[in-house]
FITOR-459358 format. One line per field, with one value per residue (C-alpha): x negated, y, z; residue number from 1. Coordinates in pm, whole numbers, padded with zeros to 5 digits. Layout:
<drennus>
x: (X  ...)
y: (Y  ...)
z: (Z  ...)
n: (NUM  ...)
</drennus>
This chain:
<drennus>
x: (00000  -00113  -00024  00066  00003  00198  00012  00100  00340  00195  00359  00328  00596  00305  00165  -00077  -00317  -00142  -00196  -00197  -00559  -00507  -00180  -00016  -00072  -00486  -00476  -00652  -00395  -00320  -00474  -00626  -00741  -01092  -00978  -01069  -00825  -00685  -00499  -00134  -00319  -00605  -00361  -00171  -00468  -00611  -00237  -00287  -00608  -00526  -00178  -00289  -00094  -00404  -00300  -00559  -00461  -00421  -00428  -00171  -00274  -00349  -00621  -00653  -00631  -00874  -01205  -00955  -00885  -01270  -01375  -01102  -01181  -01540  -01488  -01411  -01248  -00860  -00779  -00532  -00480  -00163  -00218  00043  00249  00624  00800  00735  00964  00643  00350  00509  00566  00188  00038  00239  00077  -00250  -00236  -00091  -00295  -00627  -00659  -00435  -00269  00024  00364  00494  00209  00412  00359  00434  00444  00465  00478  00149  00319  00521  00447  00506  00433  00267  00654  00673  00413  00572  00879  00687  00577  00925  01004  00722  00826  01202  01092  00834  01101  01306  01609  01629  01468  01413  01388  01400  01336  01642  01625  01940  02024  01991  02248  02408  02166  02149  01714  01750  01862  02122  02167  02417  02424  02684  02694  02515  02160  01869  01551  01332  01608  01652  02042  02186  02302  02593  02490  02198  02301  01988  02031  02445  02610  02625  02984  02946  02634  02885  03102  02775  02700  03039  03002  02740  02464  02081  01882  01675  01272  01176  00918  01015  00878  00888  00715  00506  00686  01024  00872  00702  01050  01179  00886  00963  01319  01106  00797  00769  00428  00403  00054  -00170  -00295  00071  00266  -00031  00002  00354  00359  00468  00784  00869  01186  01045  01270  01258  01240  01552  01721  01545  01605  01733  02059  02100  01957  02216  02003  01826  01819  01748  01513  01648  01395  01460  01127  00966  00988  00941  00891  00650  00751  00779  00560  00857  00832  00466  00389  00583  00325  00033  -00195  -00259  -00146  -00415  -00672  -00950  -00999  -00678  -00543  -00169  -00103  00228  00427  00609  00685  00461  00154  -00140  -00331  -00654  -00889  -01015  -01372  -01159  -00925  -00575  -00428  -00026  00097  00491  00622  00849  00954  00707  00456  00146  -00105  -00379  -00564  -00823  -00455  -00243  -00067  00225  00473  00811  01035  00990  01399  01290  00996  01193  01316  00964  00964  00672  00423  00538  00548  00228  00141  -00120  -00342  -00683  -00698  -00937  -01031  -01102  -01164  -01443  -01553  -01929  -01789  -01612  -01562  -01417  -01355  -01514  -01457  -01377  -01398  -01417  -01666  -01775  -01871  -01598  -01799  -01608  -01770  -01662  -01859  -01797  -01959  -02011  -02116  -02224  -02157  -02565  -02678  -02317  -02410  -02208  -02223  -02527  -02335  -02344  -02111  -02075  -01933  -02125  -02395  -02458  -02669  -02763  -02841  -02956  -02864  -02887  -03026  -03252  -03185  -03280  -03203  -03252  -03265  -03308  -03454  -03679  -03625  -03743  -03701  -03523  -03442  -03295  -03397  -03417  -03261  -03213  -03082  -02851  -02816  -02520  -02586  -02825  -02807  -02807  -02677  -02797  -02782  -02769  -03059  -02956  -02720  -02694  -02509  -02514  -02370  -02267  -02200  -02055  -02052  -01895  -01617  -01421  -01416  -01254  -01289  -01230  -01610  -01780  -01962  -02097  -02354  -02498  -02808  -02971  -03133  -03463  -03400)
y: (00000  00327  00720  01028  01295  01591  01883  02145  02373  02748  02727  03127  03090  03081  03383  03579  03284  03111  03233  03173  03002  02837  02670  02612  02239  02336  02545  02375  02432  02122  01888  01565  01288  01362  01731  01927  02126  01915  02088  01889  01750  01585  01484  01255  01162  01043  00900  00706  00570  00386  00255  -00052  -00005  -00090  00181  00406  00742  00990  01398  01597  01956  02252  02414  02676  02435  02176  02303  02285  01943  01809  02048  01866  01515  01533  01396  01508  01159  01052  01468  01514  01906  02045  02254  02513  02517  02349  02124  01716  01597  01702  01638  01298  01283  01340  01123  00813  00911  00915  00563  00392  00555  00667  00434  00102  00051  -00264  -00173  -00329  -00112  00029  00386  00604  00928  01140  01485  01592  01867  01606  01593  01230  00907  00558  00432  00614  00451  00133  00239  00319  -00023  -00137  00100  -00068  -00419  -00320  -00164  -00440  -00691  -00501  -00415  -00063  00167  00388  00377  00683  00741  00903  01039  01099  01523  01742  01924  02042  02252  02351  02349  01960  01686  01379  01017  00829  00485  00207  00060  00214  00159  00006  00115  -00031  -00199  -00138  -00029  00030  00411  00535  00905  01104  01533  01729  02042  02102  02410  02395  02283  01999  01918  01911  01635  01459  01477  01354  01053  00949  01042  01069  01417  01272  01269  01302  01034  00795  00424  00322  00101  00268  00100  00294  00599  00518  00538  00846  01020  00878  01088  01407  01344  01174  00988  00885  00962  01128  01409  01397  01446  01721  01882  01950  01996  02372  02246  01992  02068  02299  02041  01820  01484  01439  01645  01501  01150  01044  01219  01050  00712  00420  00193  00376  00197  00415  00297  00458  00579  00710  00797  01158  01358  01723  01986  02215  02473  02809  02927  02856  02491  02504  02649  02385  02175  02386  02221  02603  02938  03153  03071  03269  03603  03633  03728  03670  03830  03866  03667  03415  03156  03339  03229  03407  03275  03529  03445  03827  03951  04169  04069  04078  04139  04094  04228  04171  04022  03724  03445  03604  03478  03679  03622  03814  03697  03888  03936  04103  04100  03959  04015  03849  03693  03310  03250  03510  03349  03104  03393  03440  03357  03448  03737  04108  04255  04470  04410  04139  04120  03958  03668  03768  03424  03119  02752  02626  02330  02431  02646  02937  03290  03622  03926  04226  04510  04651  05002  05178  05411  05703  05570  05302  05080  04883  04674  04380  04282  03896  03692  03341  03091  02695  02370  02194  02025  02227  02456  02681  02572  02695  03037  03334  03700  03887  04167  04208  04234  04061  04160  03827  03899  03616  03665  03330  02969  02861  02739  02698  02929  02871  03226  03159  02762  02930  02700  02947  02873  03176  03244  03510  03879  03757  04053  03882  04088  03916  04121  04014  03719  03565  03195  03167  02936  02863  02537  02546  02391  02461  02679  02933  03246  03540  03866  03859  04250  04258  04551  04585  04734  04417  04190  03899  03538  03426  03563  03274  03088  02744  02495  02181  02200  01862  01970  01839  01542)
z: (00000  -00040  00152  -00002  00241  00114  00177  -00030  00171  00226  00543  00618  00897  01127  01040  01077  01165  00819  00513  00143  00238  00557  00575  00909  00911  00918  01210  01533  01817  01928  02191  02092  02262  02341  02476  02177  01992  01672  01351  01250  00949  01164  01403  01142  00946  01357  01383  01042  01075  01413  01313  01164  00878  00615  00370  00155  00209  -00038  00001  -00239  -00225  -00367  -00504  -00205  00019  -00055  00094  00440  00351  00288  00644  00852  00669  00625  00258  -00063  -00173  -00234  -00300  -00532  -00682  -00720  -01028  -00891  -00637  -00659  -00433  -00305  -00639  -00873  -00593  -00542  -00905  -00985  -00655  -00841  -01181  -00996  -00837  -01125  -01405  -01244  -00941  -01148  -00901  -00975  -01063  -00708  -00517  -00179  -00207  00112  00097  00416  00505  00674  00952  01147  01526  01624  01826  01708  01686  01385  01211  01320  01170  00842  00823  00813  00533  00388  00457  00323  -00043  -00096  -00001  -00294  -00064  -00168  -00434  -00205  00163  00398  00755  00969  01288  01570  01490  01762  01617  01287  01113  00736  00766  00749  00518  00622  00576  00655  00663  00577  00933  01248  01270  01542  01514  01276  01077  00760  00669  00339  00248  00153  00113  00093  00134  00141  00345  00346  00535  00874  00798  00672  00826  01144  00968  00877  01240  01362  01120  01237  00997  01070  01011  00697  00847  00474  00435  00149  00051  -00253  -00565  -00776  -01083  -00965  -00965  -01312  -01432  -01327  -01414  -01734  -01739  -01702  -01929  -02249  -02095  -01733  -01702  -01491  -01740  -01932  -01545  -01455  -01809  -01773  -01374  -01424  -01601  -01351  -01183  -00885  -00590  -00319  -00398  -00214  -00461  -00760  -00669  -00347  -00400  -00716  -00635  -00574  -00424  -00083  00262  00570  00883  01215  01397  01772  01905  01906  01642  01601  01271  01418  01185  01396  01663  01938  01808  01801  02144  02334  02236  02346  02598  02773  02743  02599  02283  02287  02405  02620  02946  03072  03411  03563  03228  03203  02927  02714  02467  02348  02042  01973  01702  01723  01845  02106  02403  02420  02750  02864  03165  03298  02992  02930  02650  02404  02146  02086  01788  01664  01357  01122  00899  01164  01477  01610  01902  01938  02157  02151  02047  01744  01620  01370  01122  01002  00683  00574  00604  00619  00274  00257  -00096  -00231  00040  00066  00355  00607  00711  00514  00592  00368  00318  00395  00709  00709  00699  00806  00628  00849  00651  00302  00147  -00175  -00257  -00556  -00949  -00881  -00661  -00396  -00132  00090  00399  00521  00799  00675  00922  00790  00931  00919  00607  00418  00123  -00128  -00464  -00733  -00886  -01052  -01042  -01338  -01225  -00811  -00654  -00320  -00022  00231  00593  00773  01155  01254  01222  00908  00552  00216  -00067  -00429  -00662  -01006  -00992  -00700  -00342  -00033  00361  00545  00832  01087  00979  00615  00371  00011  -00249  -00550  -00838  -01091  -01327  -01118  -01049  -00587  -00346  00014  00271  00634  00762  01145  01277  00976  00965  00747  00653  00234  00154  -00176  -00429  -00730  -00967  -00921  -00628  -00670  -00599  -01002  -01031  -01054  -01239  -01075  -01213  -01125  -00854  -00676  -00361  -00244  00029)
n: (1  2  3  4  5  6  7  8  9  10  11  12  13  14  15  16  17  18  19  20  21  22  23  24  25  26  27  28  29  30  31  32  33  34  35  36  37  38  39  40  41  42  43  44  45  46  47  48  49  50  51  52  53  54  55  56  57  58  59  60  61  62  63  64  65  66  67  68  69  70  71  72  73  74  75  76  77  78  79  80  81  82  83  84  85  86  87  88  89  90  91  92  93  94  95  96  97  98  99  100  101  102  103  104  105  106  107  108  109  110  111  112  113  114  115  116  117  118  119  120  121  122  123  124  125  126  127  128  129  130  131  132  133  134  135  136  137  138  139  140  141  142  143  144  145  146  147  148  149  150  151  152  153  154  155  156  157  158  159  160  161  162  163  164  165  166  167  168  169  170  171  172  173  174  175  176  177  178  179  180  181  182  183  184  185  186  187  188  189  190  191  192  193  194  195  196  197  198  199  200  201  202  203  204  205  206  207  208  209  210  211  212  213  214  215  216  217  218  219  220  221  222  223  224  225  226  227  228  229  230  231  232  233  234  235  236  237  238  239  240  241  242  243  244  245  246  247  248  249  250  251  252  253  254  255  256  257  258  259  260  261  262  263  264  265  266  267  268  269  270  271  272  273  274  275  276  277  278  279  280  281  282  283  284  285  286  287  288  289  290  291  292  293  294  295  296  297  298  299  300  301  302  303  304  305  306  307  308  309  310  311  312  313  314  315  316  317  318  319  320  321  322  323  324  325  326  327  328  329  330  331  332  333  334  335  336  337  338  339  340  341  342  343  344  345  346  347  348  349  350  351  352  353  354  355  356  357  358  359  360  361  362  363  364  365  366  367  368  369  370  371  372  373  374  375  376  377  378  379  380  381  382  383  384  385  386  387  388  389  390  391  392  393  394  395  396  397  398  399  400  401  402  403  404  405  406  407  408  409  410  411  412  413  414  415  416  417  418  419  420  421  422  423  424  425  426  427  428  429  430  431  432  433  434  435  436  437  438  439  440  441  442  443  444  445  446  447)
</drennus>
């Protein structure tokens, strides 16, 4: 069997430590077992990898996101790009294509795919494997997961099943309603119906087929191709809906969509990240990933976070009508997972003859390095402020180290590898600063 981890979501209801960059599944609030602080998507890749459940796991994301992915894995294998942003229909449409035409895997290869933001227990995972045992058994199509509703609520999907369900047994469907009005997410409710947990098992010779209603050729290139015209969906509205043949596994254990920071914070280990004081609150969180502290005095039910990209301050019942960021315009994320490290934005300015400048701190993980490249339209200006590495200008390999000033004029070939502990300052100056300026090539570094 094999895992699609959906990770595609810009999940920006988490702002402003999410972005465009860092989705909220890669942020490291979250306490694992060893006490350090764990992001969702290590949390279920940790969950995965001790279920005993045997599966190759497979990483659906985009573009933006994948240096986040290979930093939190610690490999660049089993990534599959999104080339744009749509909905699970077309990510699990093109993680199918993958398997079967890239990977061959059979036509009755299990395929699992599983939303990488849920907050569960190992029961799930022992539920999955009865999904598993279901589809490969051919009772359904499709099988789904559903979970008892807390409620009626038009944020989540339904399922309800022919005859009441026990955990971990497979039941035949009657109806599949993704996200109804609160209406008749009520009757739903009263009938008995399960909030739909939207992880789907399946073979990978089903979906072969419907891929095939969408695009003359079910393969990888042909689905990725035409990914922009895929119906922009859930698969539940794509398929599931649709399909006459879907079996549901009740599953009654915990399970939470840690989607807002209300949701999020009850799961918080402590109060305060970072540079924070509370004194005199109550029920109230501070998440700092400034320089500078944040201080509340004598205030209650509120969630404070301060990121490089803003500032938040609401009232913990409030926080789940963020939708997204505030509406400033295109703005530039300040901070960015990498998968060589990371860095922050410190400061940006324009200045006369149309030069504008950009000042970042970039700080490696040992033995990481960016990629051999070139600018066409900036220059760059390296301060080494701490630790050692190697740099390569032009085909020319040099050892620096703190105090080191290297200037990079545009169009010429640099990159530079954390030997210990490296940091640096990158001022960049130019007409036009943008990320699309580069050009990489192909370097092998001296072992």
């Amino acid at each position: 069997m094999s895992i699609a981890l959906l990770s595609g979501g810009s999940g920006m209801r988490l702002w402003p430590l999410s972005n465009g960059a860092r989705s909220k599944q890669f942020l490291r609030l979250l306490s694992s077992p060893d006490g350090k602080l764990e992001s969702m998507f290590q949390r279920i890749v940790r969950q995965i990898g001790r279920s005993g459940l045997g599966a190759e796991t497979y990483v659906v994301t985009g573009y933006q996101q994948r240096d986040s992915v290979i930093s939190q894995t610690g490999s660049d294998k089993n990534i599959i790009i999104e080339p744009c942003q749509r909905d699970t229909f077309p990510a699990i449409a093109l993680a199918s294509a993958y398997l079967s035409d890239q990977m061959k895997r059979p036509a009755d290869e299990i395929v699992v795919a599983m939303p990488v933001d849920t907050y569960t227990d190992a029961g799930y995972f022992e539920a999955v494997s009865k999904m598993v045992e279901a589809a490969a058994a051919g009772e359904a199509n499709i099988v789904l997961m559903g979970v008892p509703p807390r409620g009626a609520s038009a944020d989540y999907g339904y399922v309800l099943a022919e005859s009441g369900g026990e955990s971990g047994i497979a039941k035949r469907v009657a109806l599949v309603e993704e996200k109804p009005p609160v209406g008749r997410a009520r009757e739903l409710v009263e009938a008995g119906a399960f909030w739909n947990a939207g992880i789907f098992a399946f073979k990978l010779g089903y979906m072969r087929k419907v891929i095939g209603e969408f695009v003359s050729d079910a393969s990888f290139e042909a689905v990725r191709a035409a990914y922009s015209e895929l119906p922009k969906t859930s698969f539940d509205r794509a398929v599931a809906e649709k399909e006459k043949s879907v079996a549901v596994v009740p599953f009654f254990g915990e399970w939470k969509d840690l989607g807002t920071w209300d949701a999020l914070s009850r799961e918080f280990s402590g109060d305060t990240f970072g540079k924070a004081v509370l004194e005199n609150s109550e029920n109230t969180c501070i998440v700092n990933e400034l320089d500078i502290p944040v201080v509340c005095a004598g205030i209650r039910n509120a969630i404070v976070a301060a990121s490089p990209d803003g500032i938040l301050l609401c009232e913990k019942g409030a926080s789940g009508n963020l939708t997204g960021s505030p509406n400033f315009g295109k703005v530039r994320p300040m901070y960015e997972e990498r998968r060589w490290g990371e860095y922050r934005v410190m400061g940006a300015g324009s200045h006369g003859n149309g030069v504008n400048s950009l000042t970042k701190i970039l700080r490696f993980n040992d033995g990481c390095c960016i990629s051999y490249q070139r600018h066409k339209l900036r220059d760059e200006i390296w301060t080494v402020v701490d630790g050692t590495g190697l740099l390569v200008l032009d085909g020319e390999l040099s050892e620096v180290k703190q105090g080191d000033v290297i200037a990079i004029k545009a169009g010429r070939k640099h990159a530079i590898k954390s030997v210990s502990g490296l940091q640096i300052i990158e001022v960049q100056l130019g007409s036009d600063l943008v990320e699309e300026d580069i050009e990489r090539f192909d370097y092998d570094w001296p072992r």
